[in-house]
C-alpha positions as CSV (number, residue, x, y, z in Angstrom):
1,X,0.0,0.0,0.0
2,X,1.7,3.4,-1.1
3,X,-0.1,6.9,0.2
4,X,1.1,9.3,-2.2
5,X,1.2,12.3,0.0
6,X,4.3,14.7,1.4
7,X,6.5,14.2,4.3
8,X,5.5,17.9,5.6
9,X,1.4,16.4,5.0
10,X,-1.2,17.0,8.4
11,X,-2.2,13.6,7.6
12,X,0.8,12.5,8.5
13,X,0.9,14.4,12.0
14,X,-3.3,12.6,13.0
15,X,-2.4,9.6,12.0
16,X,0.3,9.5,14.8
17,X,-1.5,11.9,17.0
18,X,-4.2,8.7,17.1
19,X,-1.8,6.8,19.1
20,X,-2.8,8.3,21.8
21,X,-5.6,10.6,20.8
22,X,-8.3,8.8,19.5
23,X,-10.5,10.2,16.5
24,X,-13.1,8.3,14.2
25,X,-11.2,5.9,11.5
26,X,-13.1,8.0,8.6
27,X,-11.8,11.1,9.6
28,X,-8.0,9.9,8.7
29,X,-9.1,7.7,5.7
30,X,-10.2,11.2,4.1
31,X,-7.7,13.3,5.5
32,X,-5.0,11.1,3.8
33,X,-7.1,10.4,0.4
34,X,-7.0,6.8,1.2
35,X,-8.9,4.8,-1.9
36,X,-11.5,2.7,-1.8
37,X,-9.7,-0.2,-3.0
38,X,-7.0,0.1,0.0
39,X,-9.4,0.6,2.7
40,X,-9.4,-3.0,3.7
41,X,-6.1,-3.2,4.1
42,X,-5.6,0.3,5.7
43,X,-7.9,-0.7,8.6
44,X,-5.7,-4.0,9.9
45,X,-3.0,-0.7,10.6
46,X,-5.5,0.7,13.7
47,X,-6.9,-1.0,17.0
48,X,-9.2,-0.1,19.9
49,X,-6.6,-1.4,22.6
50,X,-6.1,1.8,24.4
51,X,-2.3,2.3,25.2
52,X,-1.3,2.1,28.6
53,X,-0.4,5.9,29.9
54,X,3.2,7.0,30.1
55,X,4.2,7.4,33.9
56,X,5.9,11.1,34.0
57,X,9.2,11.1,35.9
58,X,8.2,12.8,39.1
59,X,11.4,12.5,40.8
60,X,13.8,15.1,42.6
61,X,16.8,14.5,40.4
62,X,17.1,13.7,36.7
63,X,16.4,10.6,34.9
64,X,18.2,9.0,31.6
65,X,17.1,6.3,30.1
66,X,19.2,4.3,27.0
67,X,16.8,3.5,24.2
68,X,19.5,1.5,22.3
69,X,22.4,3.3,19.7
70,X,22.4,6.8,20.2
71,X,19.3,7.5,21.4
72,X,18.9,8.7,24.9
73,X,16.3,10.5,27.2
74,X,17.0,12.1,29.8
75,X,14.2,14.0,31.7
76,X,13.7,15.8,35.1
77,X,10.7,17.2,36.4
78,X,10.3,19.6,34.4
79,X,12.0,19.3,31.0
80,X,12.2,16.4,28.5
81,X,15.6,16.3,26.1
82,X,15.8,13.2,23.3
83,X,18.8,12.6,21.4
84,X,19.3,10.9,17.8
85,X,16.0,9.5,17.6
86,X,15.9,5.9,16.8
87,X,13.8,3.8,18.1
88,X,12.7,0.0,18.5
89,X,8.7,-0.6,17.7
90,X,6.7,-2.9,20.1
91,X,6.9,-6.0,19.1
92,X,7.8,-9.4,20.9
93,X,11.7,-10.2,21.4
94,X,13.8,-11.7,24.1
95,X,16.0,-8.4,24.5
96,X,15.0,-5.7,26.8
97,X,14.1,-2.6,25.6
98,X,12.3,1.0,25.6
99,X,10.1,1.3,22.8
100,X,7.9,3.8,21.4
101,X,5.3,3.3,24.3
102,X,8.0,4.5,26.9
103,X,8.4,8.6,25.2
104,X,6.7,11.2,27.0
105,X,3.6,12.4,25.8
106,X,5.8,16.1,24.9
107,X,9.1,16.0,24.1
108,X,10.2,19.0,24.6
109,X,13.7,19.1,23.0
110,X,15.2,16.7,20.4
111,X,18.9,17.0,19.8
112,X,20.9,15.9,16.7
113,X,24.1,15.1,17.0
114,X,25.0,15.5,13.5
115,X,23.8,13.7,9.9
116,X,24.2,10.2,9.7
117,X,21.0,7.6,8.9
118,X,21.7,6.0,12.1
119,X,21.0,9.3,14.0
120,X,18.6,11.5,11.6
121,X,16.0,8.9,10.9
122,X,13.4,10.3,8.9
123,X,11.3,6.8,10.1
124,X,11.4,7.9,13.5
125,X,11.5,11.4,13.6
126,X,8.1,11.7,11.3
127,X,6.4,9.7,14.2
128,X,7.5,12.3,16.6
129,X,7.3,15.5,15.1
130,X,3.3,16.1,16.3
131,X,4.9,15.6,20.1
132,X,8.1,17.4,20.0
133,X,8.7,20.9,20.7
134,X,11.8,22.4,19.3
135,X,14.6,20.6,17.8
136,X,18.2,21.4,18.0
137,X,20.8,20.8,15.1
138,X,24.1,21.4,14.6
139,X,24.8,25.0,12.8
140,X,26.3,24.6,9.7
141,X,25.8,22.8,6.2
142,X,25.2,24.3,2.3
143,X,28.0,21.2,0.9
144,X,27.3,17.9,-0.8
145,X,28.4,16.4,1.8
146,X,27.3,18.6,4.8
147,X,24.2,19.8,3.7
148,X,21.6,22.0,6.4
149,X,19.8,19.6,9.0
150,X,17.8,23.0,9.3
151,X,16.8,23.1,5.9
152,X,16.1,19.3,5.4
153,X,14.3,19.4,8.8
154,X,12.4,22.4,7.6
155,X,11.1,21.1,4.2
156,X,9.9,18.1,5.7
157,X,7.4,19.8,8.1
158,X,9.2,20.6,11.7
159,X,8.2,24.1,12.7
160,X,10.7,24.7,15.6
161,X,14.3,23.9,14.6
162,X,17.1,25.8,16.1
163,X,20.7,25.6,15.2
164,X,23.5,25.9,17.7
165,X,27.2,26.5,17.5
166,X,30.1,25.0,20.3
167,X,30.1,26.5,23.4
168,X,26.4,28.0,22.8
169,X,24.1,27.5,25.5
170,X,20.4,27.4,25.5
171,X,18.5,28.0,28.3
172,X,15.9,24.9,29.3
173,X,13.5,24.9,32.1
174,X,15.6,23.7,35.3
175,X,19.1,23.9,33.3
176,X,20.9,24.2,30.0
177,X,22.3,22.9,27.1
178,X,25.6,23.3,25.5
179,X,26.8,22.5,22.2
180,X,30.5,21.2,22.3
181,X,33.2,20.3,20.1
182,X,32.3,16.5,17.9
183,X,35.5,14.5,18.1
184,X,34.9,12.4,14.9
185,X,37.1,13.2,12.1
186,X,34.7,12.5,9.3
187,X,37.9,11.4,7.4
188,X,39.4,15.1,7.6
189,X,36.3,16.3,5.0
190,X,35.1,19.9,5.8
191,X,31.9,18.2,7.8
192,X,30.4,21.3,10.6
193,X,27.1,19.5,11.1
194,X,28.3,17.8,14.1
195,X,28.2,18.7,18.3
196,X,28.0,16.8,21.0
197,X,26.0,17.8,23.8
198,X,26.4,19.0,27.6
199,X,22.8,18.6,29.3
200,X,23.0,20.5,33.2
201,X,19.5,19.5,35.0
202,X,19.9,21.3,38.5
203,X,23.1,20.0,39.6
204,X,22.8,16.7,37.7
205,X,24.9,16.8,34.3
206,X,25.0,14.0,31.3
207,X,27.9,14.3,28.3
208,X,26.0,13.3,25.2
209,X,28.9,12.6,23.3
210,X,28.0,10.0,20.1
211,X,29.8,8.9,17.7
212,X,33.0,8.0,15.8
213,X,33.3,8.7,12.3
214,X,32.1,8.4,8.3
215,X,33.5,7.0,4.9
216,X,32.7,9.8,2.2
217,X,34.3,8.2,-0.8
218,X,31.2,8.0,-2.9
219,X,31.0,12.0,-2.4
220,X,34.3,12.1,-3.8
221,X,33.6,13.1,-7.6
222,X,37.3,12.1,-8.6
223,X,39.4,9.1,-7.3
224,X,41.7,9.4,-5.1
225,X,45.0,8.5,-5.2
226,X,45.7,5.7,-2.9
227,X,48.8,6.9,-0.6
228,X,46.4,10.1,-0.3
229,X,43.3,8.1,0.4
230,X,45.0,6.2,2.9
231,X,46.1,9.3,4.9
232,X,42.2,10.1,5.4
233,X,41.6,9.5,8.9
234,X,38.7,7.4,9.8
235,X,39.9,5.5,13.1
236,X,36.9,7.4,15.3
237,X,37.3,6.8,18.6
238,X,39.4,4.5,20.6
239,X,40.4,3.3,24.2
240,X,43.2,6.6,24.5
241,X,40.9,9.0,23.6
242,X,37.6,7.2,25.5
243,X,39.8,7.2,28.2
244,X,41.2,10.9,27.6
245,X,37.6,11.8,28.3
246,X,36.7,9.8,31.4
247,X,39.7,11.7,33.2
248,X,39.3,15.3,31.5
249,X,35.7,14.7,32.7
250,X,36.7,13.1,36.1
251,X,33.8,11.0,35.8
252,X,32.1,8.5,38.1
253,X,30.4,6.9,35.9
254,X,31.0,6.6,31.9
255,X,29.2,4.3,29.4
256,X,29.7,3.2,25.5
257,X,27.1,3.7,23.5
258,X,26.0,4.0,19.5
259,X,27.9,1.1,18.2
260,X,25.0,0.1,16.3
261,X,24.6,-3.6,18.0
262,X,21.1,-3.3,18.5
263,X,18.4,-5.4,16.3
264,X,16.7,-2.8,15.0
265,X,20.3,-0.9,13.5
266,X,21.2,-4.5,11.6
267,X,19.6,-3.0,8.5
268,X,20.8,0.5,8.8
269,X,23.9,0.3,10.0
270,X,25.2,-3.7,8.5
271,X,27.8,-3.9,11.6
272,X,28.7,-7.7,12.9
273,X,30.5,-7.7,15.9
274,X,33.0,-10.4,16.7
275,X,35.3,-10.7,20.0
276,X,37.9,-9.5,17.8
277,X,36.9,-6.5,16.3
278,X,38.7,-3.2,17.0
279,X,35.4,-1.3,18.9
280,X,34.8,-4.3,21.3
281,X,38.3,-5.0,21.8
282,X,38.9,-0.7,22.5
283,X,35.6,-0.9,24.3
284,X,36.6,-3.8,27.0
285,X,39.7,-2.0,27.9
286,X,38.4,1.2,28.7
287,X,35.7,-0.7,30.7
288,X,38.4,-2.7,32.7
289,X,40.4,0.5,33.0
290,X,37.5,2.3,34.4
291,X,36.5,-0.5,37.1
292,X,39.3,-0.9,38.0
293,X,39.6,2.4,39.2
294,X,36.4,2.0,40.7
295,X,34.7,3.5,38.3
296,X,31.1,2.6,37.5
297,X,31.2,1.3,33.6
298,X,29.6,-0.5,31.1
299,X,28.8,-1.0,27.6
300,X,24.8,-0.2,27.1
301,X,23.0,-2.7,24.9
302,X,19.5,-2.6,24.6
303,X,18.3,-0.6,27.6
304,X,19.3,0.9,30.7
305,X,18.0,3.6,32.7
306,X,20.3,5.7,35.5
307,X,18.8,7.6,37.8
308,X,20.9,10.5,40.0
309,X,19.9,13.1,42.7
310,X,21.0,16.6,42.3
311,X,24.0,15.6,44.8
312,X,25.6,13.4,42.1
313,X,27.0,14.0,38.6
314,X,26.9,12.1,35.7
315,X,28.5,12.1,32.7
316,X,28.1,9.6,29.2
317,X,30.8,9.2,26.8
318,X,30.3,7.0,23.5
């Protein structure tokens, strides 16, 4: 079944809303110019189960909760903040996880970190843009291969986007947010659409600091010449520089994340882990080093959720 209709569409916006908002079927069926001949089919896509409601975080401190990759909440009383949305539907599986189901109602900030499929999923982020407030990108963009998440984000129907450079700081209820430095190399191309993120909740912080780096060959409109191609650095991060961070930062307690060894990334991001590849093996060892220090650390698969009081800090490195 194909419904010809635009990305930026109010169709598209009800038909989500109705997750949680109820409204007649007929009302969506004509909103969306669905034919006769697909209306069968169309109605297997609803239900009359009502969704259970989502339990607001109501604690002191602040709350962040891994929803596998990149994508992280972390909430306080007052404010919501999602990064790189992507996110596992609700379906039955052996492997713990936060779904869909377990968003806020409002999500008051999404952050990009910058513009990779595995962070700027248009599959995810068209579910969410009826419940989302503003969205923060990255300032930069205009290039082949660094064009405007603003523009893109834009053109496909989000109202509220705002851009911010490093060491910016936006105001949010209860805090701020910081844009600072992205330490992959995006093998040394002139990529600017790219921040990690410094999220203070009262007296609570968390380092959203994904990812490693890109291959841009196909951009390339010439071949390269292979001593030159070779001196491209695409390494990402490793154990010296993970660990670089965790002592910069003084941190209590640091976690890998965004490696992409989720279910639901198989078919966006094609990674197969062994015991010997180069992320798990860099991985382990800042993990050890960490413990062993008495460090809390782990590698986040799947889901986790950390809670803190205003007396602790927290930071995340990935």
């Amino acid at each position: 079944m194909f419904v010809a209709r635009p990305f930026h569409h109010e169709g598209i916006d009800e038909l989500f809303r109705m997750k949680h908002h109820p409204k007649p079927y007929d009302s969506i069926k004509d909103l969306l110019g669905i034919e006769e001949s697909d209306d069968a089919l169309f109605r297997t896509f609803f239900t009359d189960e009502v969704p259970a409601p989502y339990p607001r975080y109501e604690g002191s401190g602040m709350r962040t909760r891994y929803f596998g990759h990149a994508c992280i909440l972390v909430e306080s009383r007052g404010v919501s903040i999602l990064s790189d949305p992507v996110l596992s539907y609700d379906y039955q599986a052996d492997l713990p996880r936060y779904t869909y189901s377990d968003l806020p109602d409002v999500i008051d900030y999404v952050v990009i970190t910058h513009n990779h499929q595995d962070h700027v999923l248009l599959e995810t982020l068209i579910q969410l843009r009826h419940r989302t407030g503003t969205i923060i990108v990255p300032r930069g963009g205009g290039s082949l291969q660094d064009p405007s998440l603003r523009l893109v984000l834009k053109r496909i129907g989000f109202r509220n986007v705002i851009e911010i450079d490093e060491m910016e700081t936006i105001e949010i209820e209860g805090g701020a947010l910081t844009g600072l430095p992205f330490m992959g190399e995006h093998s040394d191309l002139d990529i600017r659409t790219k921040m990690t993120y410094l999220v203070r909740l009262g007296s609570g912080s968390a380092l959203l600091a994904a990812d490693l780096s890109w291959l841009y060959g196909p951009l390339i409109t010439r071949p390269l010449d292979r001593k030159v191609d070779h001196s491209r650095r695409l390494s990402g991060s490793n154990y010296e520089r993970g660990i670089d961070i965790v002592n910069r930062f003084r941190c209590k307690e640091a976690y890998v994340y965004a490696m992409g060894m989720e279910p639901w990334l198989k078919y966006i991001m094609a990674k197969d882990y062994t015991p010997e590849s180069d992320p798990i093996i860099a991985s382990n060892r800042l993990i050890e080093d960490c413990r062993s220090r008495g460090i809390v650390a782990e590698r986040l698969y799947g889901e986790k959720e950390i809670s803190i009081t205003y007396t602790t800090r927290e930071r995340m490195s990935g």
